[in-house]
C-alpha positions as CSV (number, residue, x, y, z in Angstrom):
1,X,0.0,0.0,0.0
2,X,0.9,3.6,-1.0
3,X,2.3,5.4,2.2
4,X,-0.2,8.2,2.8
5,X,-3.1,6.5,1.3
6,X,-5.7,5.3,4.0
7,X,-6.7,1.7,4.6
8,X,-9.7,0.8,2.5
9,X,-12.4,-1.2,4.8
10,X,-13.3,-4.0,3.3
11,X,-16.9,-4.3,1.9
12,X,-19.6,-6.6,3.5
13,X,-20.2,-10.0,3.4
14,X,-23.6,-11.8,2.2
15,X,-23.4,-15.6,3.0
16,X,-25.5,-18.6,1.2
17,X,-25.8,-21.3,2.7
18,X,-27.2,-24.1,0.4
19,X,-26.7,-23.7,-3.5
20,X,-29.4,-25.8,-5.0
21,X,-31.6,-23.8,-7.5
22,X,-33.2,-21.3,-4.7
23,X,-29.3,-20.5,-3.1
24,X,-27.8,-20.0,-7.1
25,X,-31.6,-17.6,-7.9
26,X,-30.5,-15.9,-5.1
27,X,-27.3,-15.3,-5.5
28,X,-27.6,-14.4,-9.4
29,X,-30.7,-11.8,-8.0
30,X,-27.6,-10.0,-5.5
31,X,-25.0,-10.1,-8.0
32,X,-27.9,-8.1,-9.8
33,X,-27.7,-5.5,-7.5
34,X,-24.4,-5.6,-6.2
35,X,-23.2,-2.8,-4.4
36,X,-19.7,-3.3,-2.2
37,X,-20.6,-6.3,-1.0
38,X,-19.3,-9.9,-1.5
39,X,-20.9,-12.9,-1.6
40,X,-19.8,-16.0,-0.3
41,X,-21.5,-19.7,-0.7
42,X,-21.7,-23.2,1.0
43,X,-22.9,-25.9,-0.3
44,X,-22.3,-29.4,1.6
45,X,-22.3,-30.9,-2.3
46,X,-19.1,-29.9,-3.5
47,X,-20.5,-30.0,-7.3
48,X,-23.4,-27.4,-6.4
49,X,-20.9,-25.0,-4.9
50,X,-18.2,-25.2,-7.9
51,X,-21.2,-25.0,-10.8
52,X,-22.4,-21.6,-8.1
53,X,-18.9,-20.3,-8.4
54,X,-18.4,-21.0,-11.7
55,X,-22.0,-19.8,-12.7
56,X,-21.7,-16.5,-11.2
57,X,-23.8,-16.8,-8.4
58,X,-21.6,-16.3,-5.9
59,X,-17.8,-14.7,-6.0
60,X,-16.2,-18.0,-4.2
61,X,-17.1,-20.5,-2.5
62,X,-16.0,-21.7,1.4
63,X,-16.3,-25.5,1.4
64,X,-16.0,-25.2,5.9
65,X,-19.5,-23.9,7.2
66,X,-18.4,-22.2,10.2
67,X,-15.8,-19.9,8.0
68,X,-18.4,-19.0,5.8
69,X,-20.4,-17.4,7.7
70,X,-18.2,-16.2,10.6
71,X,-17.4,-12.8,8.7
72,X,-20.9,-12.3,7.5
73,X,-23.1,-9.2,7.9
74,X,-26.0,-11.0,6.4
75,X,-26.5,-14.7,6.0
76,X,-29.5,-16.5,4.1
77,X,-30.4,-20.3,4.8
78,X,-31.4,-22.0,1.6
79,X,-32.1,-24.9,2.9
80,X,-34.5,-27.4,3.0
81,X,-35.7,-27.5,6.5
82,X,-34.6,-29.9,8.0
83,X,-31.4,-29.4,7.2
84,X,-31.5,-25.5,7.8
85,X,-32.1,-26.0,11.5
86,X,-29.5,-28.0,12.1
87,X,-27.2,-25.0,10.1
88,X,-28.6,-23.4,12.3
89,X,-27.6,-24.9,15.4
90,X,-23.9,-25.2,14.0
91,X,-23.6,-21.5,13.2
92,X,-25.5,-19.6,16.0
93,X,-22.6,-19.3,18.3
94,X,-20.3,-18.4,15.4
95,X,-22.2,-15.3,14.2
96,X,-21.1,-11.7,14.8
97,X,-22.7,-9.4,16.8
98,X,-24.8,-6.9,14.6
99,X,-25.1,-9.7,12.0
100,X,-28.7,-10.5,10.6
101,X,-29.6,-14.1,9.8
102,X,-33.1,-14.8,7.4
103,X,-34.2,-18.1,5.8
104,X,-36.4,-19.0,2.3
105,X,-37.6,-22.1,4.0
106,X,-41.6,-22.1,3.1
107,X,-42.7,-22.4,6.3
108,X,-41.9,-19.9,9.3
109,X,-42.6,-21.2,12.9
110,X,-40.2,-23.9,13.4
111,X,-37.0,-21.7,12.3
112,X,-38.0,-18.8,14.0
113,X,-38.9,-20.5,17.6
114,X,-35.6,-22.5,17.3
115,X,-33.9,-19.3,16.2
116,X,-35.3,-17.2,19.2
117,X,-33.3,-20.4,21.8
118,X,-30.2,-20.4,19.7
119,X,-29.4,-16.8,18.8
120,X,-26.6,-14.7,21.0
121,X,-27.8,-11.6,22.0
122,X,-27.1,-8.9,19.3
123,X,-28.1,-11.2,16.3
124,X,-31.2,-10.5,14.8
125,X,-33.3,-13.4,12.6
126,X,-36.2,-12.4,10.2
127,X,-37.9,-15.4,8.9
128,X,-38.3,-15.5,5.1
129,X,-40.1,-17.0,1.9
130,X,-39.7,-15.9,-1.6
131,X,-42.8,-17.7,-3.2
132,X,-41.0,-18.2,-6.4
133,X,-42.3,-21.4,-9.1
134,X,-40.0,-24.2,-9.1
135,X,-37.5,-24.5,-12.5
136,X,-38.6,-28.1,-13.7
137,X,-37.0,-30.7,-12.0
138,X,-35.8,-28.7,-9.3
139,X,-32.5,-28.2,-10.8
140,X,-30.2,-24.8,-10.6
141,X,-31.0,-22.8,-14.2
142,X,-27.9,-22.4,-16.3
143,X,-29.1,-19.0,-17.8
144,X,-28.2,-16.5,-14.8
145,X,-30.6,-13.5,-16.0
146,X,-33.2,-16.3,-15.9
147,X,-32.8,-17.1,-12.5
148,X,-32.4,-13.9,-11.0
149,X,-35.9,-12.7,-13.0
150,X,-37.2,-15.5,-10.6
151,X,-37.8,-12.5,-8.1
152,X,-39.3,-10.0,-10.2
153,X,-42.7,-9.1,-9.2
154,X,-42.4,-12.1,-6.5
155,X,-44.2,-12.0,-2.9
156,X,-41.2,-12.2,-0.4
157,X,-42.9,-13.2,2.9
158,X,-41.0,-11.7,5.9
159,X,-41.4,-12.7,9.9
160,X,-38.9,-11.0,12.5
161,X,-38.6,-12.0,15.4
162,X,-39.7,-9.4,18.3
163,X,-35.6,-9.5,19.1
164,X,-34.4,-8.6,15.3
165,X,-33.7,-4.6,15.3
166,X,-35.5,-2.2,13.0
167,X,-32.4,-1.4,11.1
168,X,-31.8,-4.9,10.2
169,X,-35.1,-5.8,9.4
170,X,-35.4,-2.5,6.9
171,X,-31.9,-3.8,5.7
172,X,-33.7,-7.0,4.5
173,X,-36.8,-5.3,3.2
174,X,-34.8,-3.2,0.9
175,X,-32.5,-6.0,-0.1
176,X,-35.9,-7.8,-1.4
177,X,-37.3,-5.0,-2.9
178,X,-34.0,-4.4,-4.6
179,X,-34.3,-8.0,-6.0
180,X,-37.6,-7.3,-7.5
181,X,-39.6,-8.9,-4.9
182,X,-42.5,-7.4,-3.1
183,X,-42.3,-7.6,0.8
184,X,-45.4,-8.8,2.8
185,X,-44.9,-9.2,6.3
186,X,-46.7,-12.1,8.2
187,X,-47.4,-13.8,11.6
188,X,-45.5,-16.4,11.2
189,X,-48.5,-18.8,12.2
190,X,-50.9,-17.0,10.1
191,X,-48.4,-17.4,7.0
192,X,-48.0,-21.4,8.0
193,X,-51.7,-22.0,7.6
194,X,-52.2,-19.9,4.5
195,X,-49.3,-22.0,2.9
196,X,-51.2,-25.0,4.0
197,X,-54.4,-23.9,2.0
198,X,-52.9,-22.4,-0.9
199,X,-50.1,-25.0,-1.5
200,X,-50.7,-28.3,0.7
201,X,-54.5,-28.9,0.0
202,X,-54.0,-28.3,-4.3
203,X,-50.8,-30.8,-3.9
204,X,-52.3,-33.0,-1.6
205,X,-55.2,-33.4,-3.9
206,X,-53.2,-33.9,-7.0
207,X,-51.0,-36.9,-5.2
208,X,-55.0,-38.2,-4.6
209,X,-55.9,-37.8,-8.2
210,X,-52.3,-39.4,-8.9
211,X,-53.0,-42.3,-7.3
212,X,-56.5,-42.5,-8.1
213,X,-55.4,-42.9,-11.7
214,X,-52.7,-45.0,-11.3
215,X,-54.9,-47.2,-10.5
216,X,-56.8,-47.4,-13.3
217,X,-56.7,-50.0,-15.6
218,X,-56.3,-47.4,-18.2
219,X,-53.2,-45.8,-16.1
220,X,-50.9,-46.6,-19.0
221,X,-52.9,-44.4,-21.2
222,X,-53.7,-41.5,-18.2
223,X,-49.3,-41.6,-18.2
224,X,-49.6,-41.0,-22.0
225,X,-51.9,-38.4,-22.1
226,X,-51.7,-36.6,-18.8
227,X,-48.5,-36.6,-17.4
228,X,-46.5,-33.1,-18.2
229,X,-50.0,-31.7,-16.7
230,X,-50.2,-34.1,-13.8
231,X,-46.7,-34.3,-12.6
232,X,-46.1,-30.3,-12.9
233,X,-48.2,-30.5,-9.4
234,X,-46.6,-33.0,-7.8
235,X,-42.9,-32.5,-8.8
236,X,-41.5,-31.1,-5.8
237,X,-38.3,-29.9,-5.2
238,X,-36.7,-31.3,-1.8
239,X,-37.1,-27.9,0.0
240,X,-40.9,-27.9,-0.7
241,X,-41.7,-31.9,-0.5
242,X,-40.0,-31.6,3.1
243,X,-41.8,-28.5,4.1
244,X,-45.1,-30.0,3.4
245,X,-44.5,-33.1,5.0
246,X,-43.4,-31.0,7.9
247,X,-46.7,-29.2,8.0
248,X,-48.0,-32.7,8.1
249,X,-46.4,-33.7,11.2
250,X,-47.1,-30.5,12.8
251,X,-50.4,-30.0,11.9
252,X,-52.7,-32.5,11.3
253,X,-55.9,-31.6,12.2
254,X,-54.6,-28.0,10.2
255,X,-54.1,-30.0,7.4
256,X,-57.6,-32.2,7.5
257,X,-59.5,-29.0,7.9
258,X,-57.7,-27.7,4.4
259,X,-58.9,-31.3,2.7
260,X,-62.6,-31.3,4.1
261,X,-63.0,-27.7,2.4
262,X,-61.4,-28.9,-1.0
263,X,-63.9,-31.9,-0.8
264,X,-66.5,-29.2,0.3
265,X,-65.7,-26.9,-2.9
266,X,-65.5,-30.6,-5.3
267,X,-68.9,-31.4,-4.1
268,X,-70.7,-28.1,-4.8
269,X,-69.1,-28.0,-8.1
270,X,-70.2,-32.0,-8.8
271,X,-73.7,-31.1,-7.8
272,X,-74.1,-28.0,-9.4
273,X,-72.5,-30.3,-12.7
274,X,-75.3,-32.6,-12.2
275,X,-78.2,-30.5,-11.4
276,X,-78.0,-26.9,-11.7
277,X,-75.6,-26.4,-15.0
278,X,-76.1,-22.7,-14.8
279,X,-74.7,-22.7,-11.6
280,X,-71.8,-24.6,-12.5
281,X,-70.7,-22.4,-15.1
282,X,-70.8,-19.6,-12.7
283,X,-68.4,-20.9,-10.3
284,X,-66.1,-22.0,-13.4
285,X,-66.5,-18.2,-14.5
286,X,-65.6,-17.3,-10.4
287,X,-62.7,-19.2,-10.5
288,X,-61.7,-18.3,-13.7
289,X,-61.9,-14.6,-12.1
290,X,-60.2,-15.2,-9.5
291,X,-57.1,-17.0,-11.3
292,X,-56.8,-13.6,-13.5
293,X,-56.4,-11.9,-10.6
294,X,-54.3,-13.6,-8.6
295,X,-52.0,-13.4,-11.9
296,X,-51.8,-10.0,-11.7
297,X,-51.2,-9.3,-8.1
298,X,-51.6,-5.9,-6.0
299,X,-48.8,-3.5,-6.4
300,X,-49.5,-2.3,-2.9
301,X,-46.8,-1.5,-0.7
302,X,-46.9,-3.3,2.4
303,X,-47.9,-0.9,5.7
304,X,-44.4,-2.2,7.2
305,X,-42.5,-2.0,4.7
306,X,-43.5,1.5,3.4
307,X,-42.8,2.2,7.7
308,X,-39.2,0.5,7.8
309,X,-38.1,2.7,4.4
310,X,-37.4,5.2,6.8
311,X,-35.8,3.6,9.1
312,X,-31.4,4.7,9.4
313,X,-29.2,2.4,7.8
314,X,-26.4,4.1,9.5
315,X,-24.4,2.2,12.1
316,X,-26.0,-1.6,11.2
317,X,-25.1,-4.3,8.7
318,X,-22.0,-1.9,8.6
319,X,-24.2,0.7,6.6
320,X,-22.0,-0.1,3.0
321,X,-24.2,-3.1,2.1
322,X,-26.4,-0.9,0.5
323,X,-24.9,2.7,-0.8
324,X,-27.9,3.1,-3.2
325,X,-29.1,-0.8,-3.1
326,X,-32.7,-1.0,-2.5
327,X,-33.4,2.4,-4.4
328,X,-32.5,0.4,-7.6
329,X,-30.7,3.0,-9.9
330,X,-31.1,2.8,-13.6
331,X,-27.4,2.1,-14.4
332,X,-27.9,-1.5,-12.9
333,X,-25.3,-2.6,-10.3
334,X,-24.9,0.2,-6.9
335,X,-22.0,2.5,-6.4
């Protein structure tokens, strides 16, 4: 170094931890936006962490856990859920004070509660879930403007725990709205039984449908002509298939109550079909409403989040992760 010239800081440090298609989407989506941050990835798969690094999605890659995220300012578990907890667990007492810790895991409850016993004082946790469609087969997408476009217009469910500080929590809410997403924030119970109804119950009922035909003796020909439709509701990547099967385990009864209303709504529909046609093409035509809109949805700003935009960035997340980040500036990456 020059004598005279001062020490340059370095920049910030986003971690990843997991590198399947969600952690590389991600990563691609912050390498977007970057401003003077690095980002660093773990993947227990060696192969998913080289194709990351090699794809872009991250600037290297730190096959050792605990040195991953030990320097980190920000740190997202891409987990599935199972195995996020337990990443959990291994990192809490390695995280620095002032650090902020957030998940994609589709369900919030379990992560947060264990997050609230494990967490030093000092480290805030916001629970997370970018509802984002799958890529087919669940496999990391090789085009990276593709899988960062994941997030545009996306709902990014946020849950802080009361302990997380408003600073950090507005850090994250600008960091998803610099993505593309749309922050929503949830009860984190509320948002676990809405998940149930909206993604559970239409899965649950296509594996029931699945079977059904399968056991046909015409299933060779229901394989022929119906499987890319079929199998687009059932094909699961790990993250999702162990979430749900969580919610099962946690939640039965939850989960029963989502089924009795399905076979509620299939029964109206198969007697309106049978005796009231007039009325059966007006629930198609509600439905068919309803699907429009929910393709188009509200480009309301969330209460909170419009409330956290004026929160000070200064002295938290060491205040250089974002320079202009979250205000998205037209010439692409930050200063």
């Amino acid at each position: 170094m020059s004598a005279g010239k001062p020490a340059v800081e370095p920049g910030p440090v986003i971690a990843i931890v997991g590198l399947g298609w969600m952690g590389q989407s991600l990563g691609h989506a912050l390498q977007r936006v970057k401003t003077r941050y690095s980002l660093v990835g773990h993947d227990r798969e060696p192969a998913l962490a080289r194709a990351a690094r090699e794809s872009g999605a991250i600037d290297r890659a730190d096959w050792n856990l605990i040195s991953a995220v030990a320097d980190a300012d920000l740190v997202f578990l891409t987990e599935p859920m199972e195995q996020s907890c337990r990443t959990l667990e291994q990192i809490a007492p390695e995280l620095r004070p002032g650090s902020l810790v957030t998940d994609t895991v589709p369900r919030m409850a379990r992560l947060l509660a264990l997050a609230d016993r494990l967490l030093p004082a000092g480290v805030s946790y916001v629970g997370g879930h970018p509802v984002l469609r799958p890529p087919v087969g669940g496999k990391p997408e090789a085009d990276a403007s593709l899988a960062a476009a994941r997030f545009e217009k996306a709902t990014w469910c946020l849950a802080p725990l009361p302990s997380a500080s408003d600073t950090a929590v507005s850090v994250l809410s600008r960091l998803v709205t610099a993505v593309g997403a749309r922050p929503r924030f949830f009860d984190p119970h509320e948002h676990d039984a809405l998940q149930t109804g909206v993604g559970l119950a239409p899965f649950l009922s296509a594996m029931a449908l699945l079977r059904q035909l399968g056991a046909s003796p015409s299933a060779e020909d229901f394989e022929r002509l119906g499987a890319a439709y079929l199998l687009g509701m059932v094909d699961l990547p790990q993250a999702e298939a162990e979430a749900w099967m969580s919610a099962v385990q946690e939640d039965r009864e939850g989960v029963a109550g989502w089924l009795d209303q399905t076979i509620e709504a299939l029964s109206e529909m198969r007697s309106a079909l049978r005796e009231d046609p007039p009325r059966f093409e007006a629930l198609l035509a509600e439905a068919e409403a309803l699907r429009q809109r929910w393709c188009s949805p509200s480009e309301a700003v969330d209460p909170m989040a419009a409330a956290l935009a004026d929160v000070s960035e200064q002295g938290s997340l060491r205040h250089m992760l974002f320079g202009r980040l979250g205000r998205r500036d037209e010439g692409g990456a930050g200063a």
